[in-house]
Every structure is written in C-alpha cells, then in structure tokens.
C-alpha positions, -999 to +999 in steps of 0.1 A: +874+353+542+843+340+555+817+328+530+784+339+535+755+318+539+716+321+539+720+319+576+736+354+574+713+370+548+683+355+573+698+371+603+708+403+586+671+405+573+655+393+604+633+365+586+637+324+588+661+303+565+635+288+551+620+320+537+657+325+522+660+295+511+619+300+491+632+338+480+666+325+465+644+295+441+613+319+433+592+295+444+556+303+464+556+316+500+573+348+503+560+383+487+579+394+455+592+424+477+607+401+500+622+382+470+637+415+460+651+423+493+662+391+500+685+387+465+696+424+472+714+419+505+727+383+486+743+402+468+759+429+489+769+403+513+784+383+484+768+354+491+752+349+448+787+351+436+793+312+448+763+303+428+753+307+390+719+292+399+710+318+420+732+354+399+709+340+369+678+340+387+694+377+403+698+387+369+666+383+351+650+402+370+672+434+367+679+457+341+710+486+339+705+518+325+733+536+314+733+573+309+763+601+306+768+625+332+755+652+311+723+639+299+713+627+338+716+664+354+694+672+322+661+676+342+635+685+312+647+657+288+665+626+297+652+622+336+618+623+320+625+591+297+645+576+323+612+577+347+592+564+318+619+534+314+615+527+354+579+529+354+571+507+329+603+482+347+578+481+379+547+477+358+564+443+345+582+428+379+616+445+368+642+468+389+664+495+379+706+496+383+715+528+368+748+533+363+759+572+350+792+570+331+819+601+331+827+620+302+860+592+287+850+567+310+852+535+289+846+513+324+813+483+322+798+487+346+802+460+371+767+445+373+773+439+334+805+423+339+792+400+365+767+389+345+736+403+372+715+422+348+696+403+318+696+438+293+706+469+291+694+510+282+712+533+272+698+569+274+715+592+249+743+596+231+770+564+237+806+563+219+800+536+191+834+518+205+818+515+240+790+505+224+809+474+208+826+466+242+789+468+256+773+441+235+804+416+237+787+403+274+760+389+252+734+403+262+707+430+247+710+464+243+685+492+234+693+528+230+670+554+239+675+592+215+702+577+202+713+555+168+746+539+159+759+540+125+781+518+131+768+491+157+737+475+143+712+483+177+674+484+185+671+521+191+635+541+200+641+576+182+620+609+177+612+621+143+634+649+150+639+657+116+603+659+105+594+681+141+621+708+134+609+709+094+573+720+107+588+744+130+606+766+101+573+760+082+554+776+106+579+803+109+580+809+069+544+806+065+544+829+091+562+852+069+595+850+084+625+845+058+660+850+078+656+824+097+690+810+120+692+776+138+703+777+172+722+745+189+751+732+196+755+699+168+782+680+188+758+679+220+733+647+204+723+632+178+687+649+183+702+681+179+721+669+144+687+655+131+669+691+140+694+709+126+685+687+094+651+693+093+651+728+100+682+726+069+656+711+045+631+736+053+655+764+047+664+749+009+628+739+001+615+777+010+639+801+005+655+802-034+695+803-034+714+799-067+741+775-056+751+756-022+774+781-013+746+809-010+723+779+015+758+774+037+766+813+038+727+817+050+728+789+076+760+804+088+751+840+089+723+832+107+732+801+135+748+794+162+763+754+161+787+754+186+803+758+220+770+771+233+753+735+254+773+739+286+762+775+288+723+766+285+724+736+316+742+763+333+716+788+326+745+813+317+731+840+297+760+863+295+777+840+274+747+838+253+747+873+251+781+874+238+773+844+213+750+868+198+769+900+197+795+888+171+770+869+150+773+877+114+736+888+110+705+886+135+679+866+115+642+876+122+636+841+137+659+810+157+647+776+152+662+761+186+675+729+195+650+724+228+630+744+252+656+752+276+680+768+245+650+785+231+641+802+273+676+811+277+683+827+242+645+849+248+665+865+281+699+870+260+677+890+230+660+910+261+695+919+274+701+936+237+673+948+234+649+929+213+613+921+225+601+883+214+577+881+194+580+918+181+615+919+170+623+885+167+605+852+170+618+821+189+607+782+186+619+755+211+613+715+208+602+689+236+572+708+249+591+712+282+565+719+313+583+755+320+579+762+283+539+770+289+547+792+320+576+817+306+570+846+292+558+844+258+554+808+266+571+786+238+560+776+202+574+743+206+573+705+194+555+677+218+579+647+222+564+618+249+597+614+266+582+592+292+564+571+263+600+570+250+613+550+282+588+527+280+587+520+251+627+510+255+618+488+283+589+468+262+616+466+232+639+451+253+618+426+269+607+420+237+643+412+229+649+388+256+628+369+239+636+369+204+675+375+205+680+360+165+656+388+149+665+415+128+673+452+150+649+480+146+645+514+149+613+526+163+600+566+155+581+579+174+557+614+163+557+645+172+532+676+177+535+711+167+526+737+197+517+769+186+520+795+216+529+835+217+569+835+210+563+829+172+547+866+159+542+875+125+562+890+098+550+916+073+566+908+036+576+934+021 
C-alpha cells in the first residue's frame, strides 16, 4: 500500500505543500483552523502514523471523552456536562473525540491506543476494571459524576448527599413524615449518594427504636430498583405498576432527578392522587422542563455545564503536574422551592 505524503493531504485539501508542511510543525503562517484541518485529514489518510513527531504534536491538542450509551441519550444531565466539557476544550485551543462505549464493551478506544489524544473524560459511571485498563496508556484521566473506590482518580463530583438531605428537610419541616425515596441505586453513583442523604435525613427526623424499624420504613416507602430504563423511556405504565404493589404510599417521594420525579407526578395522576394535595414530589438537577410542568418541580440546582468545565481545566491542570496527589473536587448545590412540595397538617 501506498504511503501517503503531504503532497496528498495538500491536494486532498486544495492548499500548497508548504502550508502542510507549516500546519504539520505548528509553526506561524497558517490559521489554527487550518492546522486543525490539516492534522485531521493526516490522520484519516494515515499519513501521522509514519511519524511520532507529528501523532505527538496530533495528540496534544486532542482530548477523548468517554461516555456509556446510557448516559449519552440522557438529554437533561450528561449531554449538558458533556457541552460544558467541549466548550471550555474550544475556549483553550482543544478538540473533542468522543467515543460512547456499549453496555460490556471493555474495547479502548482506538485514538487511546494509538497514542492521539494527550487526556481523557470520562462522563459517568465507568467499571473500576476498565478503568485500570484506561490509565495503563499513561496518560490522565478525569472522571466527571463519577468516583472510583478502587482506582485512585481526579474526579469533579456533586454534593449529592448534602442536596438530597435538604430536600427531605424541606419536606419534614414541611410537615411531611412518610416520606419514600424514589430511584433506581444500580443506575449511578449520584443516585447511591442521594439515596444517602435523603437516608440521613430519614434517621436524624423521624425516631425509630432499632435499624430494623429505619430499613422496614425506607422499604415500605421506596422504590430502588428496576425502575431507570422505564423513566428514559418515558413509560409510565410501568410506573404505575411500580406503585400499585408498593407496600405503603408515603405522603412524599424524594426522587432521584427531575425526569424520575415528572414521570412518577403522571403515574400518581393515573391513580388518582393530585400533587401537591395528596402527595408531594421533589426532583434533583433543576432540569429546564422541571419549571414548565405542571406543578413545576421543587428541585436541587446542579451546574452540569460548570461540571464539564471544570473537568476539562482539571485535566489540563493535570497535564501539567502528572506526580501530584488525585483530588476530588465538590461542587454545591441549590435548593428550588416550586409548587410540587404542599404542606402537611400534623396531626
């Protein structure tokens, strides 16, 4: 097979060799969007992989993002920090490969393998052995909603925990005091932590003599499983059936997210409840829809496209200071009081 040559990238492009020839070095005389174009179609044709000189220079100046299939049709959440993460790449002379992985697809990505990105993002949950695989090409890593307990990683986090915790606040103060959690726990690690906060809430405010009586409440109350395919699919039926064998309707759901907390307001209206009246439903992420539905959504603010760039600055931050200690950054949250939270006469 032929080799390629700057001749070919020149004609393909319709510009002189010599402009290849300035692109390919990064030295002066050609636009940094020629640059771009011209160590694009080098690489399609195959021309950088004769060179390290030239896949190095290729490289640091491109970044993968990886993200499950899952988490990228999720329009509310992760496409929102995945915009934030290629907006701040632009702002600082960077470009985006994003490569979605299947559900049991161990693969690397290929631009990894061959060494043509200088860093990597990874947007939501990743399995902590890929993970390991990931970071043997030597080079950084930053995970974005995500932290690995078993993989030492920079990882930019939201205080889940602390948001869900002054949701069930609200609700109690509010006078509410059967109060279920509604998510499915497998589905992130977000979900796990707001099922802990909303947890620590239900211990601190309502009095139980022993464990058993807190884990018979949460479970009378919830809905943990089996439930996250059924909410991207906007398939309220099956919510609907969710709720008809749950052991006892609390007077308030604590939700995983906006999009849970929309769906599970049309399953109650199906049965019969009215929200606030009857029962009284709280979201989390501050979703734009979640201010137009009807009630609109009580609801915790998370800056999901603050959260993508500030994974891009960590990892250019990491570029350059590969030997220091990882970090985990949290970052605050804001309670949203709207009309799907009512309140509850004590007896």
């Amino acid at each position: 097979m032929k080799k390629a040559t700057m001749k070919d990238i020149a004609n393909k492009l319709n510009i002189s060799i010599n402009a290849v020839s300035l692109a390919l070095n990064s030295k002066a005389g050609v636009s940094e969007e020629t640059r771009k174009i011209v160590f694009d179609t080098a690489n399609e044709i195959g021309y950088l992989e004769k060179s390290n000189k030239f896949i190095k220079t290729y490289a640091s100046k491109n970044i993968c993002v990886l993200i499950r299939k899952l988490y990228f049709e999720d329009n509310y959440f992760y496409s929102k920090i995945l915009m934030g993460v290629v907006e701040e790449s632009r702002k600082n002379g960077y470009d985006i490969i994003t490569s979605i992985i299947s559900e049991n697809d161990m693969s690397i990505p290929t631009c990894i393998e061959n060494e043509k990105v200088c860093g990597v993002i990874v947007i939501g949950a990743i399995d902590d052995e890929y993970l390991i695989r990931l970071k043997e090409n030597n080079i950084p890593v930053v995970l974005v909603d995500y932290e690995s307990f078993v993989e030492s990683t920079d990882c930019i986090l939201t205080d889940n925990k602390y948001g869900s915790f002054s949701l069930a606040k609200l609700l109690f103060d509010r006078g509410y005091r059967k109060i279920g959690f509604f998510g499915e726990l497998a589905y992130s690690l977000s979900v796990k932590e707001r099922f802990f906060g909303y947890s620590e809430a239900i211990k601190k405010f309502v009095q139980f003599s022993n464990r058993d009586e807190f884990l018979e409440y949460i479970n009378n109350h919830s809905i943990l499983d089996d439930i996250e395919g059924y909410i991207i699919n906007q398939d309220t039926d099956k919510i609907v059936e969710k709720l008809r064998i749950i052991k006892e309707m609390p007077e308030a759901f604590v939700c995983s997210n906006d999009n849970a907390a929309i769906l599970l307001i049309s399953a109650l209206e199906q049965l019969g409840y009215s929200v606030p009246a009857d029962i009284s439903v709280v979201g989390f992420d501050n979703i734009a829809i979640s201010s137009l539905v009807v009630p609109n959504i009580t609801t915790v603010s998370v800056e999901k496209e603050l959260m993508g760039r500030k994974a891009l600055q960590r990892l250019l931050w990491r570029l350059d200071n590969k030997g220091d200690m990882n970090e985990c950054i949290v970052m605050g949250v804001t309670l949203i009081e709207r009309d799907s939270v009512g309140f509850k006469k004590l007896p």
